[in-house]
N, C-alpha and C positions, 0 to 999 in steps of 0.2 A: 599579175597585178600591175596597174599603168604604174609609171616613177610623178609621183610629185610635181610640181614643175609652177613655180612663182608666175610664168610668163604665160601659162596655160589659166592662171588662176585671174590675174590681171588681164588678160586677153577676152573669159569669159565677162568679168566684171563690168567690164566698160566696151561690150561692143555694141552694137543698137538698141538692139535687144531686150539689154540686161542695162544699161545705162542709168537710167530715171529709178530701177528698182533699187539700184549701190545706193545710188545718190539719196533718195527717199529714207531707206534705212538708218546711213548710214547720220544725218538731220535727227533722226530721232533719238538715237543710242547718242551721238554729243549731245544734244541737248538735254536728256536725261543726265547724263556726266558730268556736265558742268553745271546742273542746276544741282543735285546732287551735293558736287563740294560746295556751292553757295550755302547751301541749307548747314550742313556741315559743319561750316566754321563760321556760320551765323552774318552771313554778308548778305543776306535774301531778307526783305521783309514780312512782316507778318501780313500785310493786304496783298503784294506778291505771292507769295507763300498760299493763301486762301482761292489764289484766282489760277492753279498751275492744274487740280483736278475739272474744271469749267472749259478750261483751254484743249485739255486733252479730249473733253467732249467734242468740243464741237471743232475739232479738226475730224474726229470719225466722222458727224454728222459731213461735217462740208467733202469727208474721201465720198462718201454716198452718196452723197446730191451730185458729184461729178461722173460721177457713172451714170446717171439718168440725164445730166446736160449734156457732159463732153464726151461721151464714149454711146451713150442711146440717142441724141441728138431733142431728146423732148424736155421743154420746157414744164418743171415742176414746183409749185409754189405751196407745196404740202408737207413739208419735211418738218415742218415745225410739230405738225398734228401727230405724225410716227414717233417725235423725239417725247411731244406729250404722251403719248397711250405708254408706252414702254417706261418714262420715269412712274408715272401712278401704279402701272403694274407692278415692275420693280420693288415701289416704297410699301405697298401693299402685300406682295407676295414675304416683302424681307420682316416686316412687324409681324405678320400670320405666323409663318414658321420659325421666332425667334425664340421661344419656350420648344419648340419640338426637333431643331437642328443647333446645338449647340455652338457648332466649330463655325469661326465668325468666316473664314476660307467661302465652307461650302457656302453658306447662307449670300453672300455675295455671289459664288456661282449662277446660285438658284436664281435668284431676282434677275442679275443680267440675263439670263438663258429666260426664264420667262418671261419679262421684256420685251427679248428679242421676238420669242415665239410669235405671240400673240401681236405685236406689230407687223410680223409675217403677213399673217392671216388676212388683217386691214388690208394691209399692201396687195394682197391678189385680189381680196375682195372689189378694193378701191382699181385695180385695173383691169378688170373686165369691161367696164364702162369707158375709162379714162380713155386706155393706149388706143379706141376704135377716135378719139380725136387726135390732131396736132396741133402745131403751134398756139395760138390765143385764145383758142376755144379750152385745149388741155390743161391754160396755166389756168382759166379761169375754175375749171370743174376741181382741179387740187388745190384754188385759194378757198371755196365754198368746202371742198372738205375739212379743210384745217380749221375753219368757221365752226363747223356742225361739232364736228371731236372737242373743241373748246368749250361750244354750250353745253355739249352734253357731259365733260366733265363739272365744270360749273353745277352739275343738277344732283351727282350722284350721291347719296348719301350712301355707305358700306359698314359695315362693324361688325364684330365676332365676341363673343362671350360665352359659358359655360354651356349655354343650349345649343351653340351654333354659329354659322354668320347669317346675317341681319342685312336688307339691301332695300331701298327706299328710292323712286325717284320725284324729283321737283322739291319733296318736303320729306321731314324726317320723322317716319310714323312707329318709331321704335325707339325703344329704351334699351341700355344696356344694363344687364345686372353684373359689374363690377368686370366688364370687359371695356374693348378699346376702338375706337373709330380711326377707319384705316381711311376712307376718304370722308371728308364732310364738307360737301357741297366746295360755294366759291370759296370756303376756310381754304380747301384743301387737305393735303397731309401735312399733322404735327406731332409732335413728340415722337420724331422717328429717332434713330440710334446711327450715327455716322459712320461708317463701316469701310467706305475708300478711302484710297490715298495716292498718292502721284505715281509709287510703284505700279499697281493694278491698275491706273491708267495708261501706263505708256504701254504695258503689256497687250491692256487693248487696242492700240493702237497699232501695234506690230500685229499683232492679229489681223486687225482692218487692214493693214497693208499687205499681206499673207492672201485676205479672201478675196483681194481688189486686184490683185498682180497676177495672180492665177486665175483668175478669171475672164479678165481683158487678156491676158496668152494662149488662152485657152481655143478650141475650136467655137466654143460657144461664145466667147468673145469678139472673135473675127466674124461672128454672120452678126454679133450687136453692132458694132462699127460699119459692116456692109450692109446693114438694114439702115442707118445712119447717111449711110452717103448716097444708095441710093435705093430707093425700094422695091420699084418695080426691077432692076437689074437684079437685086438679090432675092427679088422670086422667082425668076426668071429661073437661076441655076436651082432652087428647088430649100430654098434658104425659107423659114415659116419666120416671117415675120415679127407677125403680134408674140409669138413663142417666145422669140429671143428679146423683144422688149420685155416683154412680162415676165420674165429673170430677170432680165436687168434691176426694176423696176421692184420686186419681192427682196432680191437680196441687198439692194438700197434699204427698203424699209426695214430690214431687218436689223442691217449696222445703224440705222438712227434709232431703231427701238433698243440695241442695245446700250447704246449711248446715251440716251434719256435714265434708262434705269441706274447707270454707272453717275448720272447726274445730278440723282434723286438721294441715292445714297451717300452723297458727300454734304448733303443738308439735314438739321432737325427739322425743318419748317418746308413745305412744297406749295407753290400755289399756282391755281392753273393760269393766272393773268401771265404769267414767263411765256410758257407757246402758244404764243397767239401769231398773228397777220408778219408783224416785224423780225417778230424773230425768223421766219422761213424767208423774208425780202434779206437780212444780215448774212445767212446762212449764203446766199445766193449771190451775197457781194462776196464771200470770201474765196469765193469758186470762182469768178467771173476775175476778180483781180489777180487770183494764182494763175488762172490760164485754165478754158476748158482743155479737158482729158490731161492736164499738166500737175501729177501727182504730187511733184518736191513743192511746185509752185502752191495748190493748195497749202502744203503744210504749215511753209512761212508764210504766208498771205495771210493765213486765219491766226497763227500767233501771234505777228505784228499787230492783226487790227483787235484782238481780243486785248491784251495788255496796254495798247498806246494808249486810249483813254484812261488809264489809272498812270500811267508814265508822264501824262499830260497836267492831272492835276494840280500843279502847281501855279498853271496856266492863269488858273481861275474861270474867269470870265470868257479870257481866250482858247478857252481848250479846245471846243467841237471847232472853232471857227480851224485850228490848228491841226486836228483830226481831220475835217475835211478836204486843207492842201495837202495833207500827207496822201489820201487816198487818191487826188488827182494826180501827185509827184508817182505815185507806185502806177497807178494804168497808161500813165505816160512810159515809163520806163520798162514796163510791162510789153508794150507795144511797138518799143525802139528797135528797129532793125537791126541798126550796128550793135547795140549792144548784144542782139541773137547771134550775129555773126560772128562776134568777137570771141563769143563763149563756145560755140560749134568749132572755131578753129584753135581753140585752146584743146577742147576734145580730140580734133584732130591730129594735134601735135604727140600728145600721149598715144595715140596711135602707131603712128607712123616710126618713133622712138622703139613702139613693143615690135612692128615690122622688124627695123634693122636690125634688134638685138636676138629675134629672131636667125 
């Protein structure tokens, strides 16, 4: 049996490698800890407090969208349409079986898991088409999808009652006898039953970071990134291109479709006007100002700008104008060389420290 050894454990933690994965983690568990004691001893507000299960979404969503930007190198303008399909799944799947699965655990399970599934599904369907374009052609055919998924949620009318479920589209040619409508049209979903909470958020979260670190490690990671850099070289060695996007690309929609459902369940009221055009253009800023393929950077990126406009309120009048030099001050600082340098050779001093005491 090997001996232990502190210098083998810090050694693995922080060498290339392993680096951004410490770092990532270890953003999420403080943050959890200290929001935690805020809540705790009552130093967190109640409109904070509200915005911490929102936030945890859509950092999954923004870990997802950076695996189809910064690690598959394609432009995708659809991720709002997977976070849609998966939350109406979700809030649907969780009303359905709330009389027939008791334990409020599993029933949360269920929804996220089928969510996710069925965003899946979209996701390969929606890239047979897609991954055969690139650049402005591909952002344009994933902002038309996100378009289509939004009317045709807008249209669907659903509901279940004693005989059965009931499913209508454009208009609503049924009645229910003393049952429940799970989608109704541009209403959407209401009177759902709140079931997350910031715990089962960060849990997903660590999950998303779990399926996103193993993945980019992975061998099937390495031909995503060399399909990325360059394509015909990575066919060349015998690397299937469209293959390795079109993972990429499924298990992206699968962490937004879970994320959607984990988003749905922390509301009574759903409406489909939330995933529309803007929300995939936000989603797309929070990735682009963390740094493509830059995991810790998505995570702060997307909490800072999720939260600053409620931190701004006070502003009034001046708020977005203040919102928006904050977002110019981060891609400036984003972009600072010295300041890469500075933080690369603070890395390196931890290093070279575990060297000598080696």
């Amino acid at each position: 049996m090997k001996k232990f050894s502190m210098k083998k454990l810090f050694s693995f933690l922080f060498n290339r490698k392993h680096s951004n994965m410490t770092i990532s983690y270890g953003i999420v568990v403080l943050m959890y800890l200290i929001i935690e004691v805020l809540i705790k001893t009552n130093n967190l507000s109640y409109l904070l407090t509200s915005l911490l299960v929102p936030t945890c979404c859509y950092i999954i969503v923004a870990l997802a969208l950076n695996l189809v930007v910064g690690f598959s190198g394609d432009l995708s303008l659809g991720h709002a349409a997977f976070m849609g399909i998966g939350a109406f799944v979700g809030s649907a799947i969780s009303n359905y079986v709330y009389s027939l699965v008791p334990n409020i655990a599993l029933r949360v399970i269920v929804a996220i898991l089928a969510g996710s599934i069925i965003s899946g599904i979209f996701g390969y369907l929606i890239s047979i088409p897609v991954l055969k374009l690139s650049g402005d052609y591909l952002a344009i055919v994933t902002l038309a999808f996100c378009q289509i998924v939004k009317s045709l949620l807008n249209n669907i009318y659903l509901g279940f009652d004693d005989s059965g479920i009931h499913f209508s589209f454009i208009n609503q040619n049924f009645t229910l006898d003393g049952g429940k409508m799970l989608i109704n049209g541009p209403v959407g979903s209401t009177g759902n039953t709140k079931f997350s909470n910031f715990t089962v958020a960060i849990i997903m979260v660590l999950f998303t970071l779990f399926i996103v670190f193993n993945l980019i490690n992975s061998k099937y990671g390495r031909a995503i990134k060399a399909s990325r850099d360059n394509k015909i070289a990575a066919s060349s060695i015998g690397i299937d291109v469209i293959k390795a996007k079109t993972l990429c690309f499924v298990v992206s929609s699968i962490l937004a479709g879970g994320a959607g459902a984990l988003y749905a369940l922390n509301y009574t009221t759903l409406s489909v006007a939330k995933f529309d055009f803007n929300l995939s253009i936000m989603i797309l800023v929070y990735v682009v100002l963390g740094g493509l393929g830059n995991i810790p950077g998505t995570i702060v990126a997307t909490t800072i700008l999720v939260l600053l406009p409620e931190l701004l309120r006070s502003l009034s009048d001046y708020r977005m104008i203040a919102y928006a030099l904050v977002l110019i001050m981060i891609m400036l600082i984003s972009n600072n060389e010295t300041i890469k340098n500075s933080f690369n050779s603070l890395i390196g001093i931890f290093k070279r420290k575990d060297q000598n005491n080696a």
